[in-house]
C-alpha positions in Angstrom: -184.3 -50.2 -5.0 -183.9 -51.9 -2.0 -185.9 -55.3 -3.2 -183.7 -55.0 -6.4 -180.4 -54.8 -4.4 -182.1 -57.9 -2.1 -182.3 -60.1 -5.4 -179.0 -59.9 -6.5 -177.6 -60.4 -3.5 -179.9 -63.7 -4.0 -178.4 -63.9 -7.5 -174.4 -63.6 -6.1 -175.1 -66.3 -3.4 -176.4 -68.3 -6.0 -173.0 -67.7 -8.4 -170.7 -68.3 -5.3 -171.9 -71.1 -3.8 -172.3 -73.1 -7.3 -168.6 -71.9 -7.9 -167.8 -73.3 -4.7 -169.7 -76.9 -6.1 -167.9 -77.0 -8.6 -164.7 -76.3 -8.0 -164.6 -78.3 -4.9 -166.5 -81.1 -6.4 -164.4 -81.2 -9.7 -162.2 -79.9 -8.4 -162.1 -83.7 -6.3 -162.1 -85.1 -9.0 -159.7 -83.6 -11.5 -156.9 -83.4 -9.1 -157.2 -85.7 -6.2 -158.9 -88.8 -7.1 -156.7 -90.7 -9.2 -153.2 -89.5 -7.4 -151.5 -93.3 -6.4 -151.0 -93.9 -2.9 -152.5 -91.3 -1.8 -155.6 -90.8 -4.2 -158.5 -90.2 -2.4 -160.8 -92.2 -4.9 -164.7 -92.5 -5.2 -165.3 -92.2 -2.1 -163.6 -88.6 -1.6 -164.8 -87.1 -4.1 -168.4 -88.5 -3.5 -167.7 -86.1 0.1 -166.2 -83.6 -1.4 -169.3 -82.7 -3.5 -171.2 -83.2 0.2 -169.1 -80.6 1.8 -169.6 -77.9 -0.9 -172.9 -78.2 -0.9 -173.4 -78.6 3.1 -170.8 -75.6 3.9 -172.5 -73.1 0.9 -176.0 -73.8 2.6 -174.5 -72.2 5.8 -172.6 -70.0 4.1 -174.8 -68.1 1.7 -178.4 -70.6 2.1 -179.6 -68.3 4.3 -179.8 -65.3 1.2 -180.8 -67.3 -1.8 -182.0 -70.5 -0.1 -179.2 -72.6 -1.8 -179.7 -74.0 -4.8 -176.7 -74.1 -6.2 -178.4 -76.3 -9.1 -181.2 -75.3 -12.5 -182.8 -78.9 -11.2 -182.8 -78.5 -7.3 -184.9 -74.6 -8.8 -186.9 -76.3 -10.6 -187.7 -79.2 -7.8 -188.8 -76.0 -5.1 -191.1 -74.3 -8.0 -192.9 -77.8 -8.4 -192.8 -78.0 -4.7 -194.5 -74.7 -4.1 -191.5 -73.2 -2.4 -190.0 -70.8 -5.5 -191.5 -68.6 -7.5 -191.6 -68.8 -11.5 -190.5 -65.6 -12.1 -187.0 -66.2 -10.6 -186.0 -69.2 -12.3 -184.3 -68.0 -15.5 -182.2 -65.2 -13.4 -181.3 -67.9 -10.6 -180.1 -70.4 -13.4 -178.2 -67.8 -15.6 -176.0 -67.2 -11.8 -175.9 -71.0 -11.5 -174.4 -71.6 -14.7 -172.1 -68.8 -14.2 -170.8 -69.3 -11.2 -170.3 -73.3 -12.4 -168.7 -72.2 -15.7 -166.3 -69.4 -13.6 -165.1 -72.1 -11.6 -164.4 -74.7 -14.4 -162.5 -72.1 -16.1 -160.2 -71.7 -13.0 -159.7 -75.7 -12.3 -159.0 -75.4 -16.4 -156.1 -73.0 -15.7 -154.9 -74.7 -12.3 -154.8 -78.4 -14.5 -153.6 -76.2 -17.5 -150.4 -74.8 -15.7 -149.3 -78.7 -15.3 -149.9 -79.4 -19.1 -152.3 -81.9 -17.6 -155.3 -80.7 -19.3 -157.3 -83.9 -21.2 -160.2 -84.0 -23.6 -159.3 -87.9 -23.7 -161.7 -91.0 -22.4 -165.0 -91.2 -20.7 -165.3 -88.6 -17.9 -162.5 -86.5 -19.1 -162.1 -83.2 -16.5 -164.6 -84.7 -14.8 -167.5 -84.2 -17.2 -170.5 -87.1 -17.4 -171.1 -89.4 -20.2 -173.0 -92.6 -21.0 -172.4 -95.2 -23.3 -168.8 -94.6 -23.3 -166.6 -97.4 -21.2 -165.9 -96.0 -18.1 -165.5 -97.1 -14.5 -165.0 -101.4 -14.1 -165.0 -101.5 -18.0 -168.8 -100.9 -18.1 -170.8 -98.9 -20.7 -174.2 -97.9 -19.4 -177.1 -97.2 -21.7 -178.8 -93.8 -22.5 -181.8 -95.7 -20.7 -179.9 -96.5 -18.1 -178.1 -92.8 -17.3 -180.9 -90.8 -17.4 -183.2 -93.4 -15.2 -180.1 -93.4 -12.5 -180.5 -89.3 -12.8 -183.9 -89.2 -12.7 -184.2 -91.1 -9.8 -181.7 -89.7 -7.5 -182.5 -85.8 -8.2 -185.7 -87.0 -7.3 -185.0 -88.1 -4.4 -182.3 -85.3 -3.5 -185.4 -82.9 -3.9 -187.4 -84.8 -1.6 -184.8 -84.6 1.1 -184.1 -81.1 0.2 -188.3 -80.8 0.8 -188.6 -82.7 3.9 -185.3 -80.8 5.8 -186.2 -77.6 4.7 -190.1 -78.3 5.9 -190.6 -76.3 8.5 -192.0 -78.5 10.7 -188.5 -80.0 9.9 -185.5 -78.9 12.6 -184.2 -76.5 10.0 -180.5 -76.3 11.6 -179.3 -80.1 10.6 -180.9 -79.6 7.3 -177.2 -78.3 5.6 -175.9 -81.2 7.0 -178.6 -83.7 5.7 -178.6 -82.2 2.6 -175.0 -82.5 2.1 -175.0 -85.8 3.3 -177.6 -87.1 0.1 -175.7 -85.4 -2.4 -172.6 -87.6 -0.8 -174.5 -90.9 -0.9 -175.7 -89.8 -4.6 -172.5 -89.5 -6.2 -171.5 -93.0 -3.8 -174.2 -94.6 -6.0 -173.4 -93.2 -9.4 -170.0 -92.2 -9.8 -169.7 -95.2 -12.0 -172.8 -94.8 -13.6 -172.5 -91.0 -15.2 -170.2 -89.6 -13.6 -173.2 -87.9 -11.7 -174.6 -85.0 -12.5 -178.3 -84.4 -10.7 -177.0 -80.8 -11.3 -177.0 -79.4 -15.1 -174.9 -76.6 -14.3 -172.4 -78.9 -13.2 -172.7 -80.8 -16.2 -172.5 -77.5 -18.6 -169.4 -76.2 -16.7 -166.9 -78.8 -17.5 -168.9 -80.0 -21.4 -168.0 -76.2 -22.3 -164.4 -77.0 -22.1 -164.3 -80.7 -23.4 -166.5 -80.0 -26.2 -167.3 -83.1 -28.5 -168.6 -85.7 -27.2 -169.4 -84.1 -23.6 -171.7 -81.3 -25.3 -173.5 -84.0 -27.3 -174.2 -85.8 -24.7 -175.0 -82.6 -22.1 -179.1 -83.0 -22.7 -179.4 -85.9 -20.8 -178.2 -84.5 -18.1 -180.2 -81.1 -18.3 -183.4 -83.3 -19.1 -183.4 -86.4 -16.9 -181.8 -84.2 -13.4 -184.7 -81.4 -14.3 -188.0 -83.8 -15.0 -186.5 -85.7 -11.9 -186.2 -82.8 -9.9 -189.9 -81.9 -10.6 -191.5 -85.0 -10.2 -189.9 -84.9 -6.5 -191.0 -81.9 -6.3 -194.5 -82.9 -7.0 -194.5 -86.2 -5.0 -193.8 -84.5 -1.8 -196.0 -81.2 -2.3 -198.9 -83.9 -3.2 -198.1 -87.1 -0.9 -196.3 -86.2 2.0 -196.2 -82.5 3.4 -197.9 -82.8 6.6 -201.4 -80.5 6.1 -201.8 -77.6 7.9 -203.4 -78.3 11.6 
C-alpha cells in the first residue's frame, strides 16, 4: 500500500511539474513574446522554459526525479537510470499534466478572443515546412535532425549532472540552463519541442496541420533522447573504482 501510495506521488510530481512546463513555457510564448515594446521575444521565452524546468526539479525532482518529458523517460531507461515498467504510467502523467495546462492557457487567451489556429507556430505549437521565423521554411530533414540532436544532448547533460559523482545540488540549475540554450538555438527552427508532451499539449487544440505534423516531434525528441542515453551509459560514465 505504501509503495503504491509512493508511486503516485511519483506520478502527481510528474503531472505538476510538466503543467508547470508548459504553462510557463507556452505560456511565454502565447502571451508575452510578441507584446511591442515590451515583448520579451526569443530570448524570454527561451528562459522561461529554463526556469520551469530548473524550479520543478527543486520543487518536486526530488519525488519523481523530474522528467517532466516522454523523451527525457525514455533517455534515463537507455541510460540505465529508469525502469521499463514505469514508462507508460510516467508518460500518461506527462501528457496530462501538459494537456491540463494547455487547456488553461486556451481559456486565459480564449477570455481575450485572442485564441488563433492561424500561421506556423500558432499557440505556440511546432511545425516544419511551414514559413515561420525570418521567412524561412525548414525541411522535415532538417526539423527532426535539429531535434534529434539537441534531446540528445539535453539527455547527456541531464546524465552527467545527475551522475553521482556529479555535485548533484547545481544540477537543476544546469539542467535548466540547456533547455534555455536549446530553445536559443531552435526557436526558429521548430518552434522546439525535445519534449513530446509539449508538442501534444498545444497540437490537441490547433488540430490540422499541428496534429499531422505531431510525429516528428514524438519520433525525432524520443530516438534522440535514447541515443544520448546510450552514448553516455556506453562512452563516458566514469567506471566504478
Amino acid at each position: 500500500m505504501l509503495e503504491k501510495l509512493s508511486f503516485m506521488k511519483k506520478l502527481f510530481a510528474e503531472f505538476f511539474g510538466t503543467f508547470w512546463l508548459v504553462f510557463g513555457g507556452c505560456g511565454a510564448a502565447v502571451f508575452a513574446a510578441g507584446v511591442p515594446e515590451i515583448g520579451i521575444g526569443l530570448a524570454g521565452v527561451s528562459l522561461a522554459f529554463g526556469l520551469t524546468v530548473l524550479t520543478m526539479a527543486y520543487a518536486v525532482g526530488h519525488i519523481s526525479g523530474g522528467h517532466f518529458n516522454p523523451a527525457v523517460s525514455f533517455g534515463l531507461f537507455a541510460g540505465g537510470r529508469f525502469p521499463a515498467k514505469d514508462l507508460f504510467p510516467y508518460i500518461v502523467s506527462q501528457v496530462l499534466g501538459a494537456s491540463a495546462a494547455a487547456g488553461c492557457l486556451y481559456l486565459i487567451l480564449n477570455g481575450a478572443g485572442a485564441f488563433s489556429t492561424e500561421g506556423a507556430g500558432a499557440f505556440a505549437t511546432n511545425f516544419y515546412e511551414m514559413e515561420g521565423y525570418a521567412g524561412r521554411s525548414y525541411s522535415m530533414a532538417a526539423a527532426f535532425l535539429a531535434e534529434f540532436l539537441l534531446t540528445a544532448f539535453f539527455l547527456i547533460i541531464i546524465l552527467g549532472a545527475t551522475d553521482k559523482w556529479a555535485n548533484g545540488k547545481f544540477a537543476g540549475i544546469a539542467i535548466g540552463l540547456a533547455l534555455t540554450l536549446i530553445h536559443l538555438i531552435s526557436i526558429p527552427i521548430t518552434n522546439t519541442s525535445v519534449n513530446p508532451a509539449r508538442s501534444t499539449s498545444q497540437a490537441l487544440f490547433v488540430q490540422g496541420e499541428a496534429l499531422s505534423q505531431l510525429w516528428l516531434f514524438w519520433a525525432a525528441p524520443i530516438v534522440g533522447a535514447v541515443v544520448g542515453g546510450l552514448i553516455y551509459k556506453f562512452l563516458l560514465q566514469k567506471s566504478e573504482e
